[in-house]
N, C-alpha and C positions, 0 to 999 in steps of 0.2 A: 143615284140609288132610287130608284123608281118605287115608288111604294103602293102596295096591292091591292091594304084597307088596315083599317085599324078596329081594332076591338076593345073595350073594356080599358082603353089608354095604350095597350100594346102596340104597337107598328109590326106588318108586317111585309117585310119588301126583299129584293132582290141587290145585291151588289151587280154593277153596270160593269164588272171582271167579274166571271167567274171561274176563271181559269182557263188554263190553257193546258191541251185541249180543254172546254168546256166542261164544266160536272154534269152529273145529269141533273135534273129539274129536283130546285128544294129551295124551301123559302127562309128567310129571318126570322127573328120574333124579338124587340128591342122593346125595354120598358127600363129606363133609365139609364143607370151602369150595366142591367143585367142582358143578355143576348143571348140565344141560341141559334141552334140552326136545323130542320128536320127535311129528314130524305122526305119523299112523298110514294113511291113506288118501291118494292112492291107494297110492303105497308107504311105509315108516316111512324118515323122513329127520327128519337133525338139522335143529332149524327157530332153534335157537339153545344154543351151548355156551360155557363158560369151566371152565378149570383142566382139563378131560379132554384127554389127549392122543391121540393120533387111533387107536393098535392099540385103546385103551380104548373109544374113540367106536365102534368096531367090534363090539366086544364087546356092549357096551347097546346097539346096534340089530339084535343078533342074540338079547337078550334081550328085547324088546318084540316083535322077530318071534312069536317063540315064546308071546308071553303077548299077544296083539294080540286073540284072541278075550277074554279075562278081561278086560281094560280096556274094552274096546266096552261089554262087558255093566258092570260097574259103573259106568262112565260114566253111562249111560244112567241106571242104578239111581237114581244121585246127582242127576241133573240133568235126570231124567224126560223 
């Protein structure tokens, strides 16, 4: 699980499967028990959460805003 960077304690990184075929490009968001997971394209939307509650859910889609070019490009990196 390659991980991308981390924020505020958050982790935010990629699963080393991400299916088959592939999904398209969207990253994690793991802060303890809680996870999410958000598209990135065409806007970042939570595509699936447990344990975050939604000011939070706010928060981590205003930090994948902001870090949406760095994950493209490691994406890529990772998964050529």
């Amino acid at each position: 699980m390659p991980v991308v960077f981390r924020y505020n304690g958050v982790r935010y990184f990629f699963y080393s499967n991400e299916g088959n075929p592939r999904e398209p490009v969207h990253i994690h968001a793991q802060l303890g028990d809680a996870e999410a997971k958000f598209w990135l394209r065409p806007d970042v939307t939570v595509a699936d959460s447990y344990g975050f509650d939604r000011r939070t859910l706010g928060e981590l889609i205003g930090v994948v805003l902001q870090n949406r070019d760095l994950i493209e490009r490691r994406w890529h990196e990772y998964f050529g």
